[in-house]
N, C-alpha and C positions, 0 to 999 in steps of 0.2 A: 352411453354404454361403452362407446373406445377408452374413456375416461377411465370409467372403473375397469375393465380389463388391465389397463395399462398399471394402474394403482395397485392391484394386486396383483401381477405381475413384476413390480418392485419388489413389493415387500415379499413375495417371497423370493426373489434371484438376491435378496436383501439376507435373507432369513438361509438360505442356503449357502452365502459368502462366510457370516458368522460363523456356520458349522466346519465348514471346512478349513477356514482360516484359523479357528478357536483351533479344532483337529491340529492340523502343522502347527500352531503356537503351545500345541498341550505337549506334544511329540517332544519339541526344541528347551520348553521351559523343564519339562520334565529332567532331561537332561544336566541341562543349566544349574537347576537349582537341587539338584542330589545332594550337595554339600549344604545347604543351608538349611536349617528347620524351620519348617510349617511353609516354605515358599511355595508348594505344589498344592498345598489345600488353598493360599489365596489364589494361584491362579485358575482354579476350580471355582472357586467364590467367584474373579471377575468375570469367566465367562458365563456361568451359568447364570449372574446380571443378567448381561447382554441377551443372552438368548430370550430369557424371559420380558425382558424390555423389548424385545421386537417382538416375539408372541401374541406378548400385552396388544403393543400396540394396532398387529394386524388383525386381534380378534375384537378389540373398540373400534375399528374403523368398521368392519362390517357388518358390528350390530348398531353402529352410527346411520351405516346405511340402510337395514333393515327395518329400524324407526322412521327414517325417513319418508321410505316406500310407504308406508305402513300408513302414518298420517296423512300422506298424498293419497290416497286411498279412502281415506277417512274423508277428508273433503271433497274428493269424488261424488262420494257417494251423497254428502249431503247436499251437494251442488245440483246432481240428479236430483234428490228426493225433493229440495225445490222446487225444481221446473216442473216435476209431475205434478207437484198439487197446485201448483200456479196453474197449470192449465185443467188439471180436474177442476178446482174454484172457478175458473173462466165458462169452463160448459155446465155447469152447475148453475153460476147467473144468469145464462141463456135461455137453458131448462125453463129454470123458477120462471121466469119471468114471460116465457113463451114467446119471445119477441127478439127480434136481433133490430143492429144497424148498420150504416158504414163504418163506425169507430171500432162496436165488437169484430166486428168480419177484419178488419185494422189489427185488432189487439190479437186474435187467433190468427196471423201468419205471422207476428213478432214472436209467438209462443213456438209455432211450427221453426222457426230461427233459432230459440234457444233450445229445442227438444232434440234439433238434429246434431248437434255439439254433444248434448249426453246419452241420447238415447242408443240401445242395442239396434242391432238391423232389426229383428223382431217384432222391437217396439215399435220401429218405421212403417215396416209393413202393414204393421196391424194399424197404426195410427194413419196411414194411407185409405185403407178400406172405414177407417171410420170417417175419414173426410169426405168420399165423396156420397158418406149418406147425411153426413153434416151437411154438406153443403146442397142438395137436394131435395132436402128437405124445409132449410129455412131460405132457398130462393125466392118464394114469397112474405118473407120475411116474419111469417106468422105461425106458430107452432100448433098442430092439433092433438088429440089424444092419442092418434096413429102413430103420428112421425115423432111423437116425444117418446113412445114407447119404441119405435124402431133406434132412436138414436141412443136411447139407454143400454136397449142391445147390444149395440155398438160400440158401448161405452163400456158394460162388463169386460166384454171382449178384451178390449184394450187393457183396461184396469188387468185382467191375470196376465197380460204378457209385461205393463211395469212392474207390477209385483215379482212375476221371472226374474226381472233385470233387476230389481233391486235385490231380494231374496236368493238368489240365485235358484239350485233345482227346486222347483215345486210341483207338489201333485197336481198337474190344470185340470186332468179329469174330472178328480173331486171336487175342486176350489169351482169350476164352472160350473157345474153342477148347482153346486151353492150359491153360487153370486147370480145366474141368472134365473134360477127360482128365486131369489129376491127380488128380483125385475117383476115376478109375478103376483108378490101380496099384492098390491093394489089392484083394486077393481079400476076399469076407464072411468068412474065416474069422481072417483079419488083424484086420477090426476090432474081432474078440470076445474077442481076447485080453485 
């Protein structure tokens, strides 16, 4: 950040040297060259170069910069939207399968490692309260229709507050609404299939 401060602050004690310097060389040429013809339209010509070559240059630097940010952002957010379906896929296989081990309980804190690098505090929170019904749940290491449906809960939950962090402002009212009446099509005997 001192970087670019600094860098724009060049260019313009840069761009302000130009004007005043051009100023006194236009004042002195002006003078100078009264007897010559056309000498006062080139030195109009070379300053107004200059000025425009430093213009140029300080307004390509900070849409250099602006790009930059810009795809740093980009990969941001795809780097997030990664890890959130790496770790939706993760409880999803758990789900399906009703069943955990030590290697899943393994691969869900390498996830809880890369979610805390992208994730909003939000996210954290809400994916805190859904651990410890994760984890409470498959302490016996066996899933029933209860705890698969309390952990889906849990799991909408979470989904609107990465959806927030990816999407930014979102209606949660409605979206919840939506997302955990979807929790509800299935009858218990659906999900024991």
């Amino acid at each position: 950040m001192k970087q670019q401060n600094r860098e724009a602050l060049f260019w313009g004690l840069l761009t302000l040297i130009i004007f005043i310097a051009g100023y006194i060389f236009l004042r002195l040429a002006y003078h100078v060259a009264d007897a010559l013809p056309f000498s006062q339209e080139w030195v109009l010509i070379i300053l107004g170069t200059l000025v425009t070559i430093t213009l140029t240059a300080l307004l390509l630097n900070k849409q250099t910069e602006i790009e930059l940010k810009k795809e740093e952002r980009a990969k941001f957010l795809d780097l997030k939207t990664t890890i959130y379906f790496e770790l939706l896929g993760h409880i999803q296989e758990v789900v399906i399968k009703g069943r955990t081990d030590p290697s899943e309980a393994l691969r869900m804190r390498m996830l809880s490692h890369k979610l805390a690098l992208v994730a909003s505090a939000e996210v954290l929170a809400e994916y805190h309260h859904f651990l410890d019904i994760y984890r409470r749940h498959l302490q016996n290491l066996e899933l029933d229709a209860q705890e698969t449906e309390d952990i889906m809960d849990a799991l909408a939950r979470l989904t609107l507050r990465i959806r927030a962090d990816i999407l930014g402002g979102v209606d949660s009212q409605a979206t919840q609404r939506i997302i955990l009446a979807n929790n509800d099509i299935y009858s218990e005997a659906d999900t024991r299939r």
